[in-house]
MIVEX-369500 format. One record per residue (C-alpha): residue number from 0; residue in three letters; x, y, z. Coordinates in Angstrom, 3 decimals, decimal comma, padded with zeros to 6 digits. Example, Ala and Ser with C-alpha at 12.3 -4.5 7.8 and 13.67 -1.06 7.14 Angstrom:
<rs>
[0 'ALA' [012,300 -004,500 007,800]]
[1 'SER' [013,670 -001,060 007,140]]
</rs>
This chain:
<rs>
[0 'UNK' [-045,231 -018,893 007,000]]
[1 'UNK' [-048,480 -018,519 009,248]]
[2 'UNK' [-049,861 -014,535 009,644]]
[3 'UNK' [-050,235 -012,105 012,192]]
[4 'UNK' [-051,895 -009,015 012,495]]
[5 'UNK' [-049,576 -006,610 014,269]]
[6 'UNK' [-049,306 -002,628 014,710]]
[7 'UNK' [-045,906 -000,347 014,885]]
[8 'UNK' [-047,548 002,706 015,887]]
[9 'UNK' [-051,518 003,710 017,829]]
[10 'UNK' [-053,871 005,056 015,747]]
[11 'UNK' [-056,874 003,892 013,678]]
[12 'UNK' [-057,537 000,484 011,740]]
[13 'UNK' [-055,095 001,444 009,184]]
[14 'UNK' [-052,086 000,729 011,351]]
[15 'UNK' [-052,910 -003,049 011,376]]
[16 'UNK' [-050,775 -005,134 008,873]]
[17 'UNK' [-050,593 -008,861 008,424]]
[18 'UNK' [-047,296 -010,087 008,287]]
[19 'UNK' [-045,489 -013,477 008,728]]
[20 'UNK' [-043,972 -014,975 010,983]]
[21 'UNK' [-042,595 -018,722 011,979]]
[22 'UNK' [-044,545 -020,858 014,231]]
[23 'UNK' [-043,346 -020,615 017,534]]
[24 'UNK' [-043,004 -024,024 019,743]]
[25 'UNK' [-045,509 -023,990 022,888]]
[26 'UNK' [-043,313 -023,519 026,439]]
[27 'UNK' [-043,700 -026,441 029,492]]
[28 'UNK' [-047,463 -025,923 030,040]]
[29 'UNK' [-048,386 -024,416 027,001]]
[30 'UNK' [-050,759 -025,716 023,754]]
[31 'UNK' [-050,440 -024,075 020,545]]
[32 'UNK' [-053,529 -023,137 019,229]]
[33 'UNK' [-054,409 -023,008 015,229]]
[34 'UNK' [-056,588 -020,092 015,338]]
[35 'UNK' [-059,868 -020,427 013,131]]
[36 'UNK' [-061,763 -017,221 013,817]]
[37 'UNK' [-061,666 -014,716 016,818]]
[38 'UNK' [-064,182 -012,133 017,663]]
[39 'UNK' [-063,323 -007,776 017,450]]
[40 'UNK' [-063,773 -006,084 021,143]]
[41 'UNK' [-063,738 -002,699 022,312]]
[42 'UNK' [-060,744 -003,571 023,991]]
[43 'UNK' [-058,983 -004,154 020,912]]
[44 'UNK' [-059,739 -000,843 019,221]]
[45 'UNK' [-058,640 000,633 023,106]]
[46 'UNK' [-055,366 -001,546 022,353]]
[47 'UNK' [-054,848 -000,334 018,920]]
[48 'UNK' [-055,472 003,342 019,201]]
[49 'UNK' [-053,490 003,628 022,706]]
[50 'UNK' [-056,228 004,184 025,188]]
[51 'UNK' [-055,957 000,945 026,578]]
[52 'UNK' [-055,310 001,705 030,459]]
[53 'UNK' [-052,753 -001,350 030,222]]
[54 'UNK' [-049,367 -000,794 028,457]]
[55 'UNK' [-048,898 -002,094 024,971]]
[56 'UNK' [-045,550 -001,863 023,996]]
[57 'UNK' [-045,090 -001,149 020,443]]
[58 'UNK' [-043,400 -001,940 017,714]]
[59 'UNK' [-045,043 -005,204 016,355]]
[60 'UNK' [-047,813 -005,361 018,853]]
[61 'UNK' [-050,605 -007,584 018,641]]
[62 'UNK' [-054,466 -007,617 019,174]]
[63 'UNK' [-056,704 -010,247 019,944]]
[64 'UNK' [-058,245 -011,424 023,381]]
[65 'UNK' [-060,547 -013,949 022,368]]
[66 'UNK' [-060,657 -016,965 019,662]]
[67 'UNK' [-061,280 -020,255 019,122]]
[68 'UNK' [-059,303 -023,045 016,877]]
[69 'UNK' [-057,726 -026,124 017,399]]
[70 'UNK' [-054,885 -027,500 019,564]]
[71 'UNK' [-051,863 -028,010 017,052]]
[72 'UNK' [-049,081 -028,987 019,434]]
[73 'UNK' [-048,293 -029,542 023,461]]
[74 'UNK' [-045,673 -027,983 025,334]]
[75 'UNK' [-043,907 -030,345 028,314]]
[76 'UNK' [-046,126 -031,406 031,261]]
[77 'UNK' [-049,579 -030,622 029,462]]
[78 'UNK' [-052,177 -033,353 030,439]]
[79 'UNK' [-055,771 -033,379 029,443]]
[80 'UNK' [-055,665 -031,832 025,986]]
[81 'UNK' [-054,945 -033,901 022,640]]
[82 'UNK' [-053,825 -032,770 019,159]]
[83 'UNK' [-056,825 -031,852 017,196]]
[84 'UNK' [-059,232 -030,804 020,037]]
[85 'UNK' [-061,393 -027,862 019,327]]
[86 'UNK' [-061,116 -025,454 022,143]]
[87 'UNK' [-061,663 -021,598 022,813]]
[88 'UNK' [-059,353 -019,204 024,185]]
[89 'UNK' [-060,588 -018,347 027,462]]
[90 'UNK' [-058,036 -015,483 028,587]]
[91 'UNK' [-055,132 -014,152 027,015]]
[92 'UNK' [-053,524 -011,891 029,524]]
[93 'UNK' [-050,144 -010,663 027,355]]
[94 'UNK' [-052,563 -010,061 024,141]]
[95 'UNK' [-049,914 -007,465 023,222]]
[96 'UNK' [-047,699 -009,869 022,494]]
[97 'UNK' [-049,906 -013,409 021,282]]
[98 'UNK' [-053,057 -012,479 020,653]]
[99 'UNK' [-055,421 -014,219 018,737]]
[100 'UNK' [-055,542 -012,146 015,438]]
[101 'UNK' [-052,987 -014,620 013,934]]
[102 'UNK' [-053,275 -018,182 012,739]]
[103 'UNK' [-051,228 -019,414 015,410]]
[104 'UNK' [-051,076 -018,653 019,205]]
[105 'UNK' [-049,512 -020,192 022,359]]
[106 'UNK' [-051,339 -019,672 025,365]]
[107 'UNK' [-051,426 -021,764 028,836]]
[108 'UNK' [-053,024 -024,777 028,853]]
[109 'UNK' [-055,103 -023,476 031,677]]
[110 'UNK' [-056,465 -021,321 029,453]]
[111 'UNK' [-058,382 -022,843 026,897]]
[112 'UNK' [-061,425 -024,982 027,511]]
[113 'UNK' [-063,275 -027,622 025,328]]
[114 'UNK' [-065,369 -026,267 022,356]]
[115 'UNK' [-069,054 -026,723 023,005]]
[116 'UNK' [-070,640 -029,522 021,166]]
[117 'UNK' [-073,143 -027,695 018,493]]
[118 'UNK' [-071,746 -023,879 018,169]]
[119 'UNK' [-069,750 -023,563 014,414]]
[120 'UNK' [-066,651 -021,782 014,407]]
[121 'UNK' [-067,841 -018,118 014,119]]
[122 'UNK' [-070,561 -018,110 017,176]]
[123 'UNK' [-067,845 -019,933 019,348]]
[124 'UNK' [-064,986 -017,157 018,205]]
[125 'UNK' [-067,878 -015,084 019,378]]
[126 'UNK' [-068,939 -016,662 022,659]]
[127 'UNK' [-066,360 -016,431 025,342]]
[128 'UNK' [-065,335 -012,407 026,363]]
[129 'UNK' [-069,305 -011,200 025,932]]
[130 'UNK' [-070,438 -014,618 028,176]]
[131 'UNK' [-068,208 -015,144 030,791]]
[132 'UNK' [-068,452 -011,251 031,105]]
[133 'UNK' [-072,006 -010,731 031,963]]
[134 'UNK' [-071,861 -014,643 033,610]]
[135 'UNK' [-069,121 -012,861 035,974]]
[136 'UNK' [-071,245 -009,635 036,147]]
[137 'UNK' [-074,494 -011,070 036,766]]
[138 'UNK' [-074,362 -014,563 038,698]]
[139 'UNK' [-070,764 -014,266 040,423]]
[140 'UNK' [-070,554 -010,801 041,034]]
[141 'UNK' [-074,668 -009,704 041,889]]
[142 'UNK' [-075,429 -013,102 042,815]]
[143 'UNK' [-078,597 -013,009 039,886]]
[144 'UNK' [-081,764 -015,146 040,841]]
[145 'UNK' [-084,837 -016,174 039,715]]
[146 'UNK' [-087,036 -013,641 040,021]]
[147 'UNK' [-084,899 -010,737 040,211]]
[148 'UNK' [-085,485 -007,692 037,905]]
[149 'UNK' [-082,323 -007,053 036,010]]
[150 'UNK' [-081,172 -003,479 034,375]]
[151 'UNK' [-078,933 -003,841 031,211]]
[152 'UNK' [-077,271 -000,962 029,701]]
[153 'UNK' [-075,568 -001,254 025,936]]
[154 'UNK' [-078,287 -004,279 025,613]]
[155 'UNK' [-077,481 -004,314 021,620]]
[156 'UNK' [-073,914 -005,466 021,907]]
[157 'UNK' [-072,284 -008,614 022,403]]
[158 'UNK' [-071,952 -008,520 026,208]]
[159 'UNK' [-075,704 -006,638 027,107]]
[160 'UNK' [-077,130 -009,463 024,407]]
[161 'UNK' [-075,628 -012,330 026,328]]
[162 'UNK' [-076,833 -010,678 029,590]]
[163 'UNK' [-080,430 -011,266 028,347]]
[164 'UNK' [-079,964 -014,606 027,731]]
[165 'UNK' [-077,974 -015,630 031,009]]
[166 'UNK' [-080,872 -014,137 032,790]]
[167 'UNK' [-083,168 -015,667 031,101]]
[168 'UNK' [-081,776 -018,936 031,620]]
[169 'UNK' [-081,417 -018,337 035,392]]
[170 'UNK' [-085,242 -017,376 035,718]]
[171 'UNK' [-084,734 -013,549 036,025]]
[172 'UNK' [-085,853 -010,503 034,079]]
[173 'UNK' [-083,949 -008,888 031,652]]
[174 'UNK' [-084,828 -005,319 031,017]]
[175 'UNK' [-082,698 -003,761 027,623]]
[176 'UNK' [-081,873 -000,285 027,669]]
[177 'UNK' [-080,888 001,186 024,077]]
[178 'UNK' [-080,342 004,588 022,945]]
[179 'UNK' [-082,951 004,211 019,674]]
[180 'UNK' [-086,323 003,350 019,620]]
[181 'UNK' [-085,676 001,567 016,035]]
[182 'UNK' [-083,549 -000,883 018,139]]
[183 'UNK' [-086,840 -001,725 020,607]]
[184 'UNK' [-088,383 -004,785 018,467]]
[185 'UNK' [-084,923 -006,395 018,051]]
[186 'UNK' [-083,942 -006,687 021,625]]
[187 'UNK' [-087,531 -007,895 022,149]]
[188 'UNK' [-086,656 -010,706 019,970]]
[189 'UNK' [-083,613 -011,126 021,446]]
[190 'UNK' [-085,526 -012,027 024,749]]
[191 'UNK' [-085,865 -008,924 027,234]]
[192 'UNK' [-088,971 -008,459 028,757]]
[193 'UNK' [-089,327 -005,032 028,452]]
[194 'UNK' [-087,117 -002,320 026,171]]
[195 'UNK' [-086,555 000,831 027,619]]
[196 'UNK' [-084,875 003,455 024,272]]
[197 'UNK' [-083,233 006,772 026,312]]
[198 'UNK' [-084,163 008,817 022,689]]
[199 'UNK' [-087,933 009,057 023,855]]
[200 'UNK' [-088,201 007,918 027,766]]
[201 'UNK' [-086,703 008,691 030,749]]
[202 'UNK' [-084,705 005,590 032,098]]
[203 'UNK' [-085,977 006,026 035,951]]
[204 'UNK' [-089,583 005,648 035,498]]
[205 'UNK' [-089,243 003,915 033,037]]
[206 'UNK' [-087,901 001,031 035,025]]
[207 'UNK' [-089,668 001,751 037,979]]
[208 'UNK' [-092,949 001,052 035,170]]
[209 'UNK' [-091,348 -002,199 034,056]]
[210 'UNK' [-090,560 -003,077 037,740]]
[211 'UNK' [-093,647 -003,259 039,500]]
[212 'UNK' [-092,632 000,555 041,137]]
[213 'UNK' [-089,464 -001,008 043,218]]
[214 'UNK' [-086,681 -000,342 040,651]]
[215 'UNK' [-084,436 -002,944 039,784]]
[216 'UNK' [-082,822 -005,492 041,842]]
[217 'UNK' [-079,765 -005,643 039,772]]
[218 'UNK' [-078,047 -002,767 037,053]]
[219 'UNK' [-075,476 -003,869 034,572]]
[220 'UNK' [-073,143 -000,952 033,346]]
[221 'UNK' [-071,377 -001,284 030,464]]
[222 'UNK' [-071,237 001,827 029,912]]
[223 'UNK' [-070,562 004,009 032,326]]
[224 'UNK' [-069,814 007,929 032,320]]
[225 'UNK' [-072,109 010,567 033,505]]
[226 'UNK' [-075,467 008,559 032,424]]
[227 'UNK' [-074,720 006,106 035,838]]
[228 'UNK' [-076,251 008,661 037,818]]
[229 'UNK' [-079,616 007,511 036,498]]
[230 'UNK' [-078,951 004,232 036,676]]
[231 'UNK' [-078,613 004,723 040,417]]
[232 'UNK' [-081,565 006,488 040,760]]
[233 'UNK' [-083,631 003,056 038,667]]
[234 'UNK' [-082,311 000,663 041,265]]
[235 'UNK' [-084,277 -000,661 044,277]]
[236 'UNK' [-082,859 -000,015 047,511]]
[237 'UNK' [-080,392 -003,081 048,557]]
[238 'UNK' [-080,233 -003,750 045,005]]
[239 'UNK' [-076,587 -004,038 043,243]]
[240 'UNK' [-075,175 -002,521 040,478]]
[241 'UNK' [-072,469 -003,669 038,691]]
[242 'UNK' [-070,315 -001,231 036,569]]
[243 'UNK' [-068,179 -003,593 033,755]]
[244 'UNK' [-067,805 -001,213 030,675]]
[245 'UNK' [-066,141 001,381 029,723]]
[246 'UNK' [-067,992 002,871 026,322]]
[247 'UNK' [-069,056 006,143 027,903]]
[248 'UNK' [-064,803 007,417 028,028]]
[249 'UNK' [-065,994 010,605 029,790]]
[250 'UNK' [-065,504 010,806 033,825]]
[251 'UNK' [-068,175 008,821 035,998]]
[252 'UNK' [-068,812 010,651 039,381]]
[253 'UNK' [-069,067 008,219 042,372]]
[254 'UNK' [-072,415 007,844 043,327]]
[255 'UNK' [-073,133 009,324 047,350]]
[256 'UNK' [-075,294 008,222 049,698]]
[257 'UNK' [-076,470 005,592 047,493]]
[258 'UNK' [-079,125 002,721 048,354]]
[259 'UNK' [-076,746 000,174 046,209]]
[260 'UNK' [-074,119 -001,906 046,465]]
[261 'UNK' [-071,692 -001,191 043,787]]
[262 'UNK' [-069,222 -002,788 042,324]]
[263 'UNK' [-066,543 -002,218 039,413]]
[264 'UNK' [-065,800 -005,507 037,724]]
[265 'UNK' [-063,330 -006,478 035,163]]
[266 'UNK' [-063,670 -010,047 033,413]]
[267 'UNK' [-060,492 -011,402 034,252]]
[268 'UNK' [-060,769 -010,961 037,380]]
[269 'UNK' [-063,157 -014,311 036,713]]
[270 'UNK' [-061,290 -015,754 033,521]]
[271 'UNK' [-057,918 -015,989 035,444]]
[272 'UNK' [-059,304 -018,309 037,798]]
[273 'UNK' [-059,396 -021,792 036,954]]
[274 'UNK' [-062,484 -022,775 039,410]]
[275 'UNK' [-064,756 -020,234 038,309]]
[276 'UNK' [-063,719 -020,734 034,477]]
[277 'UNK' [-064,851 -024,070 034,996]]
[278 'UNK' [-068,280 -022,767 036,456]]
[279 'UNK' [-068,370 -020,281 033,346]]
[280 'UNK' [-067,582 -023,417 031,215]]
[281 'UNK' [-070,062 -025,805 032,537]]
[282 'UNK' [-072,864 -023,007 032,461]]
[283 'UNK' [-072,488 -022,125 028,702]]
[284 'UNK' [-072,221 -025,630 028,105]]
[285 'UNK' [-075,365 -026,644 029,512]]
[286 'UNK' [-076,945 -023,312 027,900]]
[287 'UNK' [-075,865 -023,811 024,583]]
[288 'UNK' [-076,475 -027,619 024,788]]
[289 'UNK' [-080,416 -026,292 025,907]]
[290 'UNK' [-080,216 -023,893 023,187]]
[291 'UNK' [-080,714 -020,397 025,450]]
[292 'UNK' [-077,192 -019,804 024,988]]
[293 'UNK' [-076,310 -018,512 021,495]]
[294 'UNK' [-074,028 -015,127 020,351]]
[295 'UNK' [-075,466 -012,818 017,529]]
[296 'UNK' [-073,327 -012,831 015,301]]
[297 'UNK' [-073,439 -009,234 013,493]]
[298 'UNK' [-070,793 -009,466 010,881]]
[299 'UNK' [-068,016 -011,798 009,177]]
[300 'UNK' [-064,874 -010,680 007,604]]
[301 'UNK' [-062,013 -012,290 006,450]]
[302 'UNK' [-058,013 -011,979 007,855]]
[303 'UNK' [-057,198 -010,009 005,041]]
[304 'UNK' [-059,981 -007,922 005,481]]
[305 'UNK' [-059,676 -006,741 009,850]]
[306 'UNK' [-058,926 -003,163 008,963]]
[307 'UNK' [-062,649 -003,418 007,585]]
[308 'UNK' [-063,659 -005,374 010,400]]
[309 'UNK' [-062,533 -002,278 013,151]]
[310 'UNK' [-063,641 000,373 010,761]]
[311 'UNK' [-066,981 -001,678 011,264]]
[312 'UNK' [-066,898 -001,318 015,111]]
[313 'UNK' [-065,915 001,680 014,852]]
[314 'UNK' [-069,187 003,054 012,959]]
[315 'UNK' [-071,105 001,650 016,473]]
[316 'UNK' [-073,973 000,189 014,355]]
[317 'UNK' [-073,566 -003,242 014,547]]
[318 'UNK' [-075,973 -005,453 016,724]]
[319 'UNK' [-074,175 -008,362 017,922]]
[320 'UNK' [-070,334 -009,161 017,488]]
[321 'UNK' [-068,006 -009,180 015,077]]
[322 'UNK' [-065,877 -012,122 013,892]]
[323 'UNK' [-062,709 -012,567 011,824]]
[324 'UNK' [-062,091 -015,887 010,768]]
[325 'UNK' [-058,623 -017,241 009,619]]
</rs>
């Protein structure tokens, strides 16, 4: 029978277990997916250790929010989609209870979306949650333009890294913030235009340098906590800044009397709307198809092997994701 990675109690990776279980038939409006590889998050560790702020009722939960894998059956009234297309998972709401760290997974069929032509199977288990997250962050949410001088926090994971590539292919300027200077010359490479490391400068001038003396236009958070406060103080009056992570778990004060716009953002608030997915879609099609678009991939590790895998994320060293394929 197919596997599943599952967990009976929170705690760390040594709770997970693959187990088996028979395939399950997809509902009116479903696809089952065979799952290929699927890409770690910080939301899964939140998930599996029970800080996730959504409920996961246990026992025999499961993890997983992102994938990618081929269609293996239709479920009544599904149109568009055949047997054997390659497709990623583009939102998996009830992860809890199908996520993708299995070899099989019904989802909606509004929720996957065609593979794009010339990513293998580990960058496209890779792709989705970090892209669509800083797409959503950056060109939905701030409204990102050409031009525009654009703050990244976290810049060495998968989310900041796709960040500096999005802007890039829009025309703006992605400026990487990292907490070590050893990290400076890889981000470089990775495309930002300037690398600002918090272990030896101070993040407000240090932007304002980078930014011609006007701050930046546009802030991306992922990490939130205390350290916003000096985020704030980098931006450019009417600038925006857009908090969407949560890696910093300790309290973040609400900015007063602030110059910015700011605004708290959460990817599905994007990837459970079928118009914009189909924005998100069409943009990392055309990027990947350019060749500006591509995830890092930091690490692969077999199913047998995802206990490794989250002790891996768990260390906080790796630069780029981490993918389990199946």
């Amino acid at each position: 029978m197919p596997r599943v990675v599952v967990f009976d109690e929170f705690g760390g990776p040594d709770v997970m277990h693959v187990v088996e279980e028979p395939v399950i038939e997809p509902a009116a409006g479903e696809v089952r997916v065979r799952i290929e590889a699927f890409a770690v998050n910080p939301l899964d560790q939140m998930m599996r250790s029970g800080a996730s702020p959504a409920t996961v009722p246990l026992p025999h939960a499961r993890l997983g929010v992102e994938g990618t894998g081929v269609v293996d059956a239709l479920g009544p009234d599904v149109t568009g989609l055949e047997i054997g297309d390659p497709v990623i998972l583009t939102a998996i709401p009830d992860a809890s209870v199908r996520g993708s760290y299995a070899e099989y997974t019904t989802v909606p069929a509004s929720r996957v979306v065609a593979r794009p032509a010339g990513l293998g199977i580990t960058q496209a288990a890779a792709i989705w949650v970090a892209y669509s997250t800083a797409y959503g962050a950056l060109v939905e949410k701030a409204g990102m333009r050409p031009g525009d001088q654009v703050l990244i926090t976290a810049a060495s994971g998968g989310v900041g890294r796709a960040a500096i590539q999005i802007a890039n292919q829009i025309g703006a300027v992605p400026i990487a913030i990292t907490r070590h200077t050893a990290k400076k010359d890889d981000l470089l490479a990775a495309g930002a235009a300037a690398v600002i490391a918090t272990d030896h400068e101070d993040v407000t001038e240090a932007v304002r340098r980078h930014a011609g003396g006007t701050g930046a236009d546009i802030i991306l958070d992922l990490v939130m906590g205390p350290g916003q406060q000096d985020l704030v103080k980098a931006g450019r009056p009417g600038g925006t800044l857009v908090a969407a992570g949560f890696l910093d778990p300790r309290p973040t004060p609400f900015p007063s009397s602030t110059p910015l716009t700011i605004f708290r953002y959460a990817s599905f608030e994007h990837t459970l709307d079928d118009v914009v997915v189909k924005r998100m879609a069409a943009f990392l099609n055309a990027g990947v198809r350019l060749g500006a678009l591509r995830p890092a991939i930091d690490k692969v590790f077999a199913l047998d092997d995802v206990v490794e895998a989250h002790r891996h994320l768990e260390k906080g060293l790796h630069a780029g994701k981490i993918v389990v394929t199946v």
